[in-house]
N, C-alpha and C positions, 0 to 999 in steps of 0.2 A: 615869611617871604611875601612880596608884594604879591597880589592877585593879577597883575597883567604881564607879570614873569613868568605865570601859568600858560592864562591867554599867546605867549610868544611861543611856549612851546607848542601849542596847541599847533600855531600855524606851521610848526616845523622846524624853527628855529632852534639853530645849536645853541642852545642859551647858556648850559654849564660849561661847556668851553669856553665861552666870551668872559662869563662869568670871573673865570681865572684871570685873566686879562685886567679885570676891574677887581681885583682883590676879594672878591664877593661882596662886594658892597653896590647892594641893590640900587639905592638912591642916587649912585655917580654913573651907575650903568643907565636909567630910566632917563636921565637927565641927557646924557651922550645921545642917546640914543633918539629921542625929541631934538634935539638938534642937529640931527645927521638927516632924516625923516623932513626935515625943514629947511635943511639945505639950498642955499640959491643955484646950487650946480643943477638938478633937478630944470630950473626957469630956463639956464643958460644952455641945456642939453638942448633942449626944445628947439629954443632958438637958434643954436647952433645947426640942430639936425634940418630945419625951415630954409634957413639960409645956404644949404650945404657947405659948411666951414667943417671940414671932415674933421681937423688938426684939432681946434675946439672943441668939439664933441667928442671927441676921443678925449681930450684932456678930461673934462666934464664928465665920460663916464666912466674913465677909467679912473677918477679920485673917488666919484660916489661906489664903483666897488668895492676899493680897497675900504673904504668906511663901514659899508653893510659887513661887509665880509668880518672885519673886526667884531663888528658885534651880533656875528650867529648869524645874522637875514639869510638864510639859506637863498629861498625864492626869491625873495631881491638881488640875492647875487648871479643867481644863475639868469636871473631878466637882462640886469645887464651885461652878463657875458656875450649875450645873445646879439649886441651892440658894441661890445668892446672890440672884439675879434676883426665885427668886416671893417668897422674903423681904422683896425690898426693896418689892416690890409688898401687902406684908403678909399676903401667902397661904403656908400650912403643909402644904396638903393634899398627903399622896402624897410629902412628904420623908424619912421616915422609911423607907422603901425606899431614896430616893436615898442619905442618909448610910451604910446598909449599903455600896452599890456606892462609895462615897467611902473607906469602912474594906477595904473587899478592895483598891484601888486602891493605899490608903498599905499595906496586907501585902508588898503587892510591891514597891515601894521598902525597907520595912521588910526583906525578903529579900537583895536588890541589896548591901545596903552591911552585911547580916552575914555575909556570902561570904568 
């Protein structure tokens, strides 16, 4: 098994769950997984949350959940929960901090799997 499938558990990541999902084939999981982590929703959340376009930034964070979420990111999922919710409720206030703690959370992922 690859050594940064370790590293993901380390951070907490449901990695044998997701695992299922991708047939346990490490290489399609690490791969998905750098791409989801690279995401331009990520760019667009930003801008979104700058501009307050609630609708978009909702759209934005609520795909990159569903994404993390498919692949274990526990922490990343629960970061954007943390932005999905007052979204959907059409409130913006005080996210734009939350998205900072959502970008340190993907750093560390983003770390994890360049090891």
């Amino acid at each position: 098994m690859d050594g940064r499938i370790e590293m993901l558990r380390e951070l907490g990541s449901d990695v044998d769950d997701a695992m299922e999902r991708f047939l346990d084939d490490d290489g399609f999981y690490l791969e998905c997984l750098e791409q989801v982590l690279y995401d331009d929703n990520f760019e667009r959340l930003k801008i979104a949350l700058e501009n307050h376009q609630i609708q978009e930034a909702f759209d934005c964070a609520h795909t990159l959940k569903g994404l993390v979420a498919n692949l274990g990111l526990t922490s990343l999922d629960e970061k954007l929960e943390e932005v999905v919710e007052p979204l959907r409720e059409g409130k913006d206030a005080g996210l734009t901090e939350k998205y900072q703690e959502i970008m340190g959370e993907r750093e560390k992922y983003v770390d994890a799997i360049a090891k």
